[in-house]
N, C-alpha and C positions, 0 to 999 in steps of 0.2 A: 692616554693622557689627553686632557682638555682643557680647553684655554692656556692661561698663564703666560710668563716667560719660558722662554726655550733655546737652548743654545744653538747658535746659526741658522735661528729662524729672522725674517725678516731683510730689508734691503740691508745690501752691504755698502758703508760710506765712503763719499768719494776723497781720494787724498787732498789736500789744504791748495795746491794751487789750482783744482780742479773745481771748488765750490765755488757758487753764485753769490757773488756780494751787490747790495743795494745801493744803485748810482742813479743821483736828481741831475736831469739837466732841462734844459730848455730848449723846446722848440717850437717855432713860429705854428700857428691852430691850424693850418694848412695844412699843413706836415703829417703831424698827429690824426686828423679826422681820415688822411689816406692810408696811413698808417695803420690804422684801426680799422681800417676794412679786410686787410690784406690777414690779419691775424693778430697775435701777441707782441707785440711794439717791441720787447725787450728780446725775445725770440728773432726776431725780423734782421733787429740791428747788429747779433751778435754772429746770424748766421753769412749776411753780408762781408762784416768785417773781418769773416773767416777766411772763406770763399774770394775773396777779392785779392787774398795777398798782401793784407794791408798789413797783419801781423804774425809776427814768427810763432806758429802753434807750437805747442809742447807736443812729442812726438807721441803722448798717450790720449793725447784732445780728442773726442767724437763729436763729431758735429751734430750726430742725432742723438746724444745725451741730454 
């Protein structure tokens, strides 16, 4: 078989509280330019906010997801 669709081929999805939703906010250009050095800004912020205790993860959360 070649090419095409295939059943159970390809990534399997993640459940609905587990997906990345797109959020605008603002930060001072300071912030952001160190930000941006360290890596993925969006990455950065969410692994902190894990990590820190700041909020109750769901018990199937992977932080290196």
């Amino acid at each position: 078989m070649r090419g095409g669709k295939r059943t159970g081929a390809g990534r399997k999805k993640k459940p609905d509280h587990l997906r990345r939703e797109l959020l605008t906010i603002r930060l001072p250009k300071w912030m952001i330019l160190q930000l941006k050095t360290r890596g993925e800004i969006a990455y950065l912020i969410e692994e902190q906010l894990a990590k820190n205790d700041f909020l109750d993860l769901p018990d199937d959360y992977d932080l290196d997801s």
